[in-house]
C-alpha positions in Angstrom: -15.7 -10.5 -10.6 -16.0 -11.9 -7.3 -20.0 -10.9 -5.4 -19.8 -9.0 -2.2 -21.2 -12.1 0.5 -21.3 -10.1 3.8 -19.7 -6.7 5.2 -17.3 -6.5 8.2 -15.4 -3.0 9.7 -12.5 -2.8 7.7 -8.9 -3.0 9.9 -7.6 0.0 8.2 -10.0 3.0 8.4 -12.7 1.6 10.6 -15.8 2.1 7.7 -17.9 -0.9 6.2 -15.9 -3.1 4.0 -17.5 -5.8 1.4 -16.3 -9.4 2.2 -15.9 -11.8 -1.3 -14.4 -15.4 -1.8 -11.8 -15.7 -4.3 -12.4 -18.8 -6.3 -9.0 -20.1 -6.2 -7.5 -22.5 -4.5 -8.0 -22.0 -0.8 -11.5 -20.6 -1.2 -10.1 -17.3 1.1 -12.2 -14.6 2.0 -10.7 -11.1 1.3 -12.3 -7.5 1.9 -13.0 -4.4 -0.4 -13.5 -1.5 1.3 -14.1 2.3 -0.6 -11.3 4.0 1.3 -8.4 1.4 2.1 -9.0 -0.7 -1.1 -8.8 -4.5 -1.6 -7.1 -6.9 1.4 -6.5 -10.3 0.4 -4.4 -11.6 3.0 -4.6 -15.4 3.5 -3.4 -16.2 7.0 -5.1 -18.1 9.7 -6.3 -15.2 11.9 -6.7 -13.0 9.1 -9.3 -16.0 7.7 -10.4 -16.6 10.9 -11.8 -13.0 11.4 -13.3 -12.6 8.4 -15.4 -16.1 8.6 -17.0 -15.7 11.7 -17.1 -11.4 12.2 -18.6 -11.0 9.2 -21.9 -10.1 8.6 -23.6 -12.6 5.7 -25.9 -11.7 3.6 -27.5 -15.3 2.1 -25.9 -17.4 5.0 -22.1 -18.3 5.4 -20.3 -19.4 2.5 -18.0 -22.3 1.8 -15.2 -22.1 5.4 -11.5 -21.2 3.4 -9.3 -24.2 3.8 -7.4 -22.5 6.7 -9.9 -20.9 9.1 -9.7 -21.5 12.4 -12.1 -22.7 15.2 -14.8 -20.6 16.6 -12.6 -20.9 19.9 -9.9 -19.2 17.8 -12.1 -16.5 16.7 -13.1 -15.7 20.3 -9.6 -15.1 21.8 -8.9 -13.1 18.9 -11.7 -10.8 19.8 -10.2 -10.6 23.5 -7.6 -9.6 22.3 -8.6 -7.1 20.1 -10.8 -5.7 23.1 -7.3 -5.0 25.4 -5.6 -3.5 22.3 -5.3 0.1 22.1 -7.8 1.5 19.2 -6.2 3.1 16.2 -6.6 6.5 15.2 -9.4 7.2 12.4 -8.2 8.8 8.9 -9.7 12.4 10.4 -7.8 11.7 13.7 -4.1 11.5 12.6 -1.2 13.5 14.1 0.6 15.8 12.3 3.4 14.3 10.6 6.6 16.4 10.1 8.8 15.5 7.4 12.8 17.1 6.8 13.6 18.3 3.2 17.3 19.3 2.2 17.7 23.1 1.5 18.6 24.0 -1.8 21.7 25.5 -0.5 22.9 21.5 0.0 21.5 20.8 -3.7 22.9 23.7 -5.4 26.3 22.6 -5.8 25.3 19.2 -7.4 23.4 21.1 -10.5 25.7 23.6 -10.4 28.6 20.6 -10.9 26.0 19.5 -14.0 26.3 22.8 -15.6 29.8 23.2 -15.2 30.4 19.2 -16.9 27.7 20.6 -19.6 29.5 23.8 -20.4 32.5 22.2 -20.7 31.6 19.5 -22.9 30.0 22.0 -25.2 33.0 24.0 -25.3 35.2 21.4 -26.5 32.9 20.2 -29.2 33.1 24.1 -30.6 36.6 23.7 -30.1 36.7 20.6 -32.1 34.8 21.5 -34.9 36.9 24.9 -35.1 39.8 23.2 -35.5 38.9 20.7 -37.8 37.4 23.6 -39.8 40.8 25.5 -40.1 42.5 22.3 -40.9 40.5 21.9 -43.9 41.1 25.2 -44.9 
């Protein structure tokens, strides 16, 4: 397992996330937060936020093979800045979801009963008959 190297706010939920180097190819950063889980995107920005935002804890560690310039990472922050902020887990809007009435899925099981019934009526049937025959 990978040790935690620094701490950054995590993109999803806004809470402290632990920042670790995977030791693959690529040396990439990735983040562990407690709420939203692992993130190991690899992309330029991505890479480029995490290198310089984060927070170290023994100095920086080895740059990932695709992390942009310091320039990069300043833009990125300006643009962050004119973004609209996203909504914390406790702030969410209420999210309204359609279910089918039962009155549209009755007929379907009721179509599955009716198949059962009769397939269980001719195998009585069946065996009736071949039990007379014998007889």
């Amino acid at each position: 397992m990978n040790t935690t190297l620094g701490h950054i706010k995590c993109q999803g939920c806004g809470g402290k996330a632990e920042v670790k180097q995977a030791q693959r190819r690529g040396a990439h950063l990735y983040t562990n937060c407690g709420v939203c889980g692992t993130d190991q995107r690899a992309g330029r920005p991505i890479q480029t936020r995490l290198f310089f935002g984060s927070a170290w804890l023994d100095g920086e560690p080895t740059a990932p093979e695709n992390v942009g310039s310091i320039e990069d990472w300043e833009a990125q922050k300006k643009g962050e800045e004119n973004q609209s902020p996203k909504p914390k887990l406790d702030q969410t809007e209420e999210v309204v979801y359609s279910v089918k009435s039962t009155e549209e899925k009755a007929p379907k099981a009721s179509k599955t009963k009716a198949i059962g019934a009769l397939i269980l009526a001719a195998v009585i049937g069946g065996a009736s008959w071949a039990a007379t025959r014998k007889a």
